[in-house]
C-alpha positions as CSV (number, residue, x, y, z in Angstrom):
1,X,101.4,27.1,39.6
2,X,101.1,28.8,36.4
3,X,97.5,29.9,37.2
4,X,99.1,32.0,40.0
5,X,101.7,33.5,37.6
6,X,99.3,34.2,35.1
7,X,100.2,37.4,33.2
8,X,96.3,38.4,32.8
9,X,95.7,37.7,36.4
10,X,98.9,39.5,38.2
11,X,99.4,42.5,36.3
12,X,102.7,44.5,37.4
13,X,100.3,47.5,37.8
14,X,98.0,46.4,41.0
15,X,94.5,46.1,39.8
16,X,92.4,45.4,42.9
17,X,88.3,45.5,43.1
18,X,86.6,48.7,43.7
19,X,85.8,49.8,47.6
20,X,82.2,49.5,46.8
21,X,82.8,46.0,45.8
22,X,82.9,42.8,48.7
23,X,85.6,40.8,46.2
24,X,89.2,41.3,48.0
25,X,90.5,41.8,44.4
26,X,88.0,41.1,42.0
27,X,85.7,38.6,41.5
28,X,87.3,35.9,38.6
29,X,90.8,36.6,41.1
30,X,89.0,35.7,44.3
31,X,87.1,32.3,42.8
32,X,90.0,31.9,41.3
33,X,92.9,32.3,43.8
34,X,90.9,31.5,47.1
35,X,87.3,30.0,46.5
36,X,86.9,27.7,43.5
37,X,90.6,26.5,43.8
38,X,89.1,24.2,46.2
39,X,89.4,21.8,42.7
40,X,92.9,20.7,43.9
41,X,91.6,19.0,47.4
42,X,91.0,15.7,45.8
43,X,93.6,15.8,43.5
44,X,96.5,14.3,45.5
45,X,94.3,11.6,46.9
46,X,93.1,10.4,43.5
47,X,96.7,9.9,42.6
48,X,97.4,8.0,45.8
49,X,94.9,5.9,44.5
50,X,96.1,5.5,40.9
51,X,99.9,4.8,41.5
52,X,98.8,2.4,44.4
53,X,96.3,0.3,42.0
54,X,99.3,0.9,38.8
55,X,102.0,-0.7,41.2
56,X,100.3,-3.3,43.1
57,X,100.9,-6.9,41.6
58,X,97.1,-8.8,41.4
59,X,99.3,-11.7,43.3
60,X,100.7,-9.1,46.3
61,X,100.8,-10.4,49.4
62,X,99.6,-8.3,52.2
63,X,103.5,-7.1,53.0
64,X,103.9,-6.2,49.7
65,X,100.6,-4.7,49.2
66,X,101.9,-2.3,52.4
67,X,105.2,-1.5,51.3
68,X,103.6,0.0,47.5
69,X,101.0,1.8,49.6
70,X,103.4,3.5,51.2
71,X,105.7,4.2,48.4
72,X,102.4,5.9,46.7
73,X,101.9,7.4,49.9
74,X,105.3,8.9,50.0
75,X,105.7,10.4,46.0
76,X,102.3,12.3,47.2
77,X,104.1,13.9,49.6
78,X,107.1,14.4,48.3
79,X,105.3,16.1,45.0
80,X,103.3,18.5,46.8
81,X,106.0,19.6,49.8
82,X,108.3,20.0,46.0
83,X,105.7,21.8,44.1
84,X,103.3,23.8,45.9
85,X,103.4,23.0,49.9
86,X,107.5,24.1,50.1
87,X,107.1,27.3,48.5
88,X,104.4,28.6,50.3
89,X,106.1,27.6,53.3
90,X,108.8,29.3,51.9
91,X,107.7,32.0,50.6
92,X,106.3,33.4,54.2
93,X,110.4,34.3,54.7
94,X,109.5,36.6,52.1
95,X,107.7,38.7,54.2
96,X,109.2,38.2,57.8
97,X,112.7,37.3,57.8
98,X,113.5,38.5,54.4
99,X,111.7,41.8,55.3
100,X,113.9,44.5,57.2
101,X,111.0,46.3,58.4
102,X,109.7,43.2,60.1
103,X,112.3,42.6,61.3
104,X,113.1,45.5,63.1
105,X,109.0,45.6,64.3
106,X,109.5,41.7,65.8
107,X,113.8,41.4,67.1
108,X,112.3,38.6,69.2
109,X,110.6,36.6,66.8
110,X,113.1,36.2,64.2
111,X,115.5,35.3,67.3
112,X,113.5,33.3,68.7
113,X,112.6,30.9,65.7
114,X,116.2,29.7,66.3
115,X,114.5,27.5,68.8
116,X,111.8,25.3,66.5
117,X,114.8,23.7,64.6
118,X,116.3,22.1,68.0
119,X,113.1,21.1,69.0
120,X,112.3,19.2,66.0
121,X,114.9,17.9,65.4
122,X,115.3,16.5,69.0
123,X,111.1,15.2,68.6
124,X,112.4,13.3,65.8
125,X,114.6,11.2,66.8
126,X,113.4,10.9,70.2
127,X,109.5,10.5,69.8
128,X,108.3,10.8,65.7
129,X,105.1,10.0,66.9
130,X,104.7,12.9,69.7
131,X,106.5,14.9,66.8
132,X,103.7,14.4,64.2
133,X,101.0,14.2,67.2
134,X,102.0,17.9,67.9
135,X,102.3,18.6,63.8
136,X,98.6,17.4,63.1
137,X,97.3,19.6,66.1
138,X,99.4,23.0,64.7
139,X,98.9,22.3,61.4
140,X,95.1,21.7,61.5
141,X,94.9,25.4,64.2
142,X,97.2,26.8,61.2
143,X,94.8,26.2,58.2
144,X,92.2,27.0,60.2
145,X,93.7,30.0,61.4
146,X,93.9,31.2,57.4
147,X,90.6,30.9,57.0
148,X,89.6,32.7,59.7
149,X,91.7,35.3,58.9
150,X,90.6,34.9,54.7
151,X,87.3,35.6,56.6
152,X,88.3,38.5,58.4
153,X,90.2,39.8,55.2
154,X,86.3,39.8,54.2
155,X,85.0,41.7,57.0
156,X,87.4,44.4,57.0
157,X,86.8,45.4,53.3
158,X,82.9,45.1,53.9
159,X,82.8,47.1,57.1
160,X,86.0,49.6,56.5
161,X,85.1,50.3,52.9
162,X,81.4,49.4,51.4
163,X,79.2,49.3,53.9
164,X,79.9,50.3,57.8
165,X,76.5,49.0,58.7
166,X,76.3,45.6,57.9
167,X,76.7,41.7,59.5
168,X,80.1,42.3,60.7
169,X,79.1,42.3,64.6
170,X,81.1,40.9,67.4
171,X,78.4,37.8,67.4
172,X,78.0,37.5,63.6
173,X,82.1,37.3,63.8
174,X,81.9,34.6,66.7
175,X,79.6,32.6,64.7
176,X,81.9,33.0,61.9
177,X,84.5,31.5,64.2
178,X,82.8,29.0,66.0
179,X,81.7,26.5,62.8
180,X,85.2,27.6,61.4
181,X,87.3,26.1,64.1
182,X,85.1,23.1,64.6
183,X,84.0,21.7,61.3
184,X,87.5,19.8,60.9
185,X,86.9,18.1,64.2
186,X,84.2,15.7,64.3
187,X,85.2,13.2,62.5
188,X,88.6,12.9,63.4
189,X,87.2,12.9,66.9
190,X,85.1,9.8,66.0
191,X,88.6,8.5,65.0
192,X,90.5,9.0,67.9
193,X,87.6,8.4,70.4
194,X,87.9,4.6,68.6
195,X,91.7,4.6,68.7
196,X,92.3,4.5,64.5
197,X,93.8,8.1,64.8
198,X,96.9,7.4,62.4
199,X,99.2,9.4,59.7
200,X,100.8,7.2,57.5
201,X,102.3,4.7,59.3
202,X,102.0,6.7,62.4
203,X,99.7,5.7,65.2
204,X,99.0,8.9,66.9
205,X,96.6,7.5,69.5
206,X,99.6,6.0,71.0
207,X,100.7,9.6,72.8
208,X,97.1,10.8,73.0
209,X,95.6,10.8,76.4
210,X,93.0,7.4,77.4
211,X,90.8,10.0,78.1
212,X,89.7,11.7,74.8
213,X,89.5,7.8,72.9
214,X,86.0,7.8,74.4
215,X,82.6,8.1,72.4
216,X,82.5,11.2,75.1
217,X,84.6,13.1,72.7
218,X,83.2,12.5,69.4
219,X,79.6,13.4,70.9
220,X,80.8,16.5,72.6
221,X,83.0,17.5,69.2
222,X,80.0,16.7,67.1
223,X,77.6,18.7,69.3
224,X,79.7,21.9,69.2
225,X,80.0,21.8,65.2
226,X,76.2,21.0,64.7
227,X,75.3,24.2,67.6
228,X,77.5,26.4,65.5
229,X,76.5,25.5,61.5
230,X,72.8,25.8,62.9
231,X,73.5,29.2,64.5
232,X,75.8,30.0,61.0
233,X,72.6,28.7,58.9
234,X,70.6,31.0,60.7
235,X,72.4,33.7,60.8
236,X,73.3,33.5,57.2
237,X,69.3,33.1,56.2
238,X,68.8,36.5,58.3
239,X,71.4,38.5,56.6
240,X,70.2,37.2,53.3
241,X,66.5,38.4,53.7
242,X,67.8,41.5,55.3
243,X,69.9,42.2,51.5
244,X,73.6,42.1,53.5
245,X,75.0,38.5,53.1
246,X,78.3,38.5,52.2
247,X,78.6,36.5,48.8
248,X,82.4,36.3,48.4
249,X,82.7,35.3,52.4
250,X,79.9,33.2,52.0
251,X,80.8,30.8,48.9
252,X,84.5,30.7,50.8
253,X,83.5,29.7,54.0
254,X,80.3,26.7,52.8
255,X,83.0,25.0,50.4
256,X,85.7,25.6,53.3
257,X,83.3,23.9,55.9
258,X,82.2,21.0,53.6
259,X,85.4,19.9,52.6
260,X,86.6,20.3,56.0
261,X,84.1,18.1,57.3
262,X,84.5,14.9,55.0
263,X,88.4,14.9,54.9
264,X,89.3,13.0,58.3
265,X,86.8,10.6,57.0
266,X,89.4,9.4,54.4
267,X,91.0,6.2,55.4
268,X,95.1,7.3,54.2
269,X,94.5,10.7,56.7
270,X,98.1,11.3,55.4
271,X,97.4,11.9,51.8
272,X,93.8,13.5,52.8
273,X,95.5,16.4,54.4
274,X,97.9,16.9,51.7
275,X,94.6,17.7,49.8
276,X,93.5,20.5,52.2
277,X,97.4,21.1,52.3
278,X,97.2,21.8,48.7
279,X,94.6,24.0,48.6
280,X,95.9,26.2,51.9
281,X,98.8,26.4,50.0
282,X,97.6,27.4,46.7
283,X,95.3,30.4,48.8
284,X,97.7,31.2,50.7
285,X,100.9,31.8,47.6
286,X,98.4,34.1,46.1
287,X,97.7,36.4,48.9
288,X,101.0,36.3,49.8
289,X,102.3,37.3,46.7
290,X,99.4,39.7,45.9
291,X,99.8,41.5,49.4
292,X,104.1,41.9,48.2
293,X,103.0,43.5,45.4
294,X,100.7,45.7,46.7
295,X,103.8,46.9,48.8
296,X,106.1,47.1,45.5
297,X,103.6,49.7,43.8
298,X,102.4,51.8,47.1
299,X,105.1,51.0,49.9
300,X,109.1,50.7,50.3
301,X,109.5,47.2,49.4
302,X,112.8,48.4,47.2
303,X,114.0,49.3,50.6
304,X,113.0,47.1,53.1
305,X,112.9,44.2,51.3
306,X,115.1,44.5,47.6
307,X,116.0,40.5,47.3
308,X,112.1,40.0,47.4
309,X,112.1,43.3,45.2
310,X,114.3,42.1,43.0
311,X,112.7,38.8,42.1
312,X,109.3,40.1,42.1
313,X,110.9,42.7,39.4
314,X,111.6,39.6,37.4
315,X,108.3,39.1,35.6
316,X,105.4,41.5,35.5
317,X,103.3,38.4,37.1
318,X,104.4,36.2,40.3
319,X,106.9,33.6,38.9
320,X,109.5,35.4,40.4
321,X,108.2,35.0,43.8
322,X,107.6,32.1,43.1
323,X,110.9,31.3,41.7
324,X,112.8,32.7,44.8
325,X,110.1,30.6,47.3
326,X,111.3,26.8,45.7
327,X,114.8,28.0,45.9
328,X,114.9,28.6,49.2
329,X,113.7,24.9,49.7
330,X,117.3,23.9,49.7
331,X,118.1,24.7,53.0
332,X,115.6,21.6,53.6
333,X,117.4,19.5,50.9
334,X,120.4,19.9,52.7
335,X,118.5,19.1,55.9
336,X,116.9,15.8,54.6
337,X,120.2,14.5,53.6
338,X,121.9,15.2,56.7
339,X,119.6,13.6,59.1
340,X,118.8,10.6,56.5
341,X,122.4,10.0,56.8
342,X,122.8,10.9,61.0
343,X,119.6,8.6,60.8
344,X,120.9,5.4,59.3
345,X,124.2,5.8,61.8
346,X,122.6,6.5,64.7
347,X,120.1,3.8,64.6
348,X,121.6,0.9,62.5
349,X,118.7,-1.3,60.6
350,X,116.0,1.3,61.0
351,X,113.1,0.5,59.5
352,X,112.7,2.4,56.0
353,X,109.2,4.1,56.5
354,X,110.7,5.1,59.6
355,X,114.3,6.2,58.4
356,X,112.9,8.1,55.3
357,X,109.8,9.7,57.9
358,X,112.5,11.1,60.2
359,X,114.5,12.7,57.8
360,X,111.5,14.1,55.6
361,X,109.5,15.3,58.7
362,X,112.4,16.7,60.3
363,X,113.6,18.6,57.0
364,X,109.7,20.0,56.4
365,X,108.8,21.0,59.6
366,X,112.0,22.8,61.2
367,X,110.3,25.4,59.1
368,X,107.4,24.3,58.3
369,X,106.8,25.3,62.0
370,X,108.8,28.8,62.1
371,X,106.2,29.3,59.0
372,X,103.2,28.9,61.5
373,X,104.7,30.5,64.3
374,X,105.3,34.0,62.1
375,X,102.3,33.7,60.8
376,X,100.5,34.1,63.6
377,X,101.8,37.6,63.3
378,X,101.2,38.1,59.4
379,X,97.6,36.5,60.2
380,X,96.7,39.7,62.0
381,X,97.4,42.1,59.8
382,X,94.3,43.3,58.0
383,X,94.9,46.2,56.3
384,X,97.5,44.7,53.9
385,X,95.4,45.5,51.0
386,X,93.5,48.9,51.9
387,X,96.0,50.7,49.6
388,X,95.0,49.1,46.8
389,X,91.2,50.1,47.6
390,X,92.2,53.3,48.6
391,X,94.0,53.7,45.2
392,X,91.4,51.4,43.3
């Protein structure tokens, strides 16, 4: 996280990319903050793999074997929800719920987030496995919904402020979406269409329908993805010889679509995703807090927002954000405790992957999952950073 509060990255005084230029703030930011932080994927797999081989005796016995895998398994998780995955969870309150204006512009949606909490909750004791089931699904729709809207981020700048005619047509955009929302799917359809679909110790085939763990489904999946990173091939070899490719979108989306590809193909699908989780989050901290103090310098933020004001005051870079973001993670603390403890009361001798899985799933996503369902809001709002071209 100190990369993102960098003081000669995040100036107090908003320095963003010219309009001529296709970088959404400049070009070191952009490979920085979005593209090249791509670095982090691997990152909490390869420590799976350490503590695992550290902790596991040469004379384990299978059980035992299990029991360290999923003890490596869990300080994975727990490190990154901690450090990077909790505050930009977090740190979406800052924007929504924190934000008066937004509040006032969505009553409803702030009301009705009341609802998530119950539902989780409820999922978690009742059915973990439909709970996590629907959580994969949401999750995997969420991060690809960032991306598509990273990409969009993209075309607005290029067809609003450099160049009105360029690639960014209706089919150029639906190509752009089509090898997007399908590159994370083939593999984990060859998965589930051979019924070894699991998170942790989750076995998610159990609540997924007979009829998608067929080879039907991996061929059809892998079909789609192939049709639309042909068209996307094509279509990016035609705006290249026509001198209109968008680099920055470009270099985002092929490392995007790669690494997409090959994570379901890890055999710990748990830990895998906490790599893509990592670097969603890391993209998705530094837009938020970018966008925030955008608002600070050219909008009312003082008066809409002044707790998020006030902390972003703090430091002339984002470790005030930043700051306020992890503290707000004790509201899931408190949660974790509570339902570990309702847990082991309510179901005398649960099993401890189970007992500690209830209470850490329930405590991340009650709003881990108000997160996704506001940002399906946020994620349509484009012109968040036209007033720092405009003043550029």
């Amino acid at each position: 996280m100190a990369a993102i509060a960098s003081p000669s990255l995040q100036q107090q005084s908003i320095a963003a990319s010219p309009a001529s230029s296709l970088w959404l703030r400049n070009k070191r930011w952009d490979l920085i903050f979005i593209t090249l932080s791509v670095v982090v994927v691997p990152l909490p797999y390869i420590i799976y793999l350490l503590l695992r081989a550290a902790f596991t005796p040469s004379t384990a016995t299978p059980e035992e074997a299990m029991q360290v895998d999923d003890v490596a398994r869990n300080i994975v998780n727990g490190f990154v929800a901690i450090a990077i995955g909790g505050p930009h969870m977090m740190s979406t309150f800052l924007r929504t719920g924190l934000d008066d204006s937004f509040a006032k512009r969505y009553p409803m949606l702030i009301r009705s987030s009341i609802i998530i909490p119950i539902i989780v909750i409820s999922l978690a004791f009742l059915n973990l496995t439909l709970l996590l089931t629907i959580f994969f699904f949401w999750a995997s729709l969420h991060v690809l919904h960032q991306i598509t809207y990273i990409v969009e981020l993209y075309n607005h700048k290029e067809h609003h402020f450099v160049r009105k005619t360029s690639a960014v047509s209706l089919p150029a955009r639906l190509i752009d979406y089509a090898v997007i929302l399908t590159c994370l799917f083939p593999i984990a359809a060859y998965k589930i269409a051979n019924g070894s679909f699991e998170i942790g110790t989750n076995d998610l085939g159990a609540v997924i329908p007979d009829f998608f763990e067929q080879a039907w489904f991996f061929v059809v999946m892998s079909g789609v993805f192939f049709t639309a990173f042909t068209a996307y091939v094509v279509k990016s070899v035609r705006e290249y010889r026509q001198g209109i490719l968008n680099i920055p979108k470009t270099l985002f989306m092929l490392f995007t679509i790669v690494i997409a590809f090959i994570a379901p193909a890890m055999d710990n699908l748990d830990t895998a995703f906490q790599g893509l989780n990592t670097w969603h989050s890391f993209q998705y901290l530094a837009l938020t807090f970018y966008i925030i103090k955008i608002r600070q310098e050219y909008g009312k933020l003082n008066e809409e927002s002044p707790l998020v004001a006030r902390f972003s005051r703090r430091t002339k870079d984002s470790k005030g954000l930043y700051l306020l973001s992890t503290l707000m993670l004790g509201g899931s603390a408190v949660i974790f405790v509570l339902v570990y403890v309702i847990a082991g009361i309510v179901k005398p001798g649960i099993d401890p992957n189970a007992h500690f899985d209830t209470a850490y799933y329930t405590a991340i996503l009650s709003f881990l999952w108000i997160h996704y369902y506001h940002d399906h809001f946020l994620f349509t709002d484009f012109e968040s950073l036209d007033k720092a071209y405009q003043t550029a």
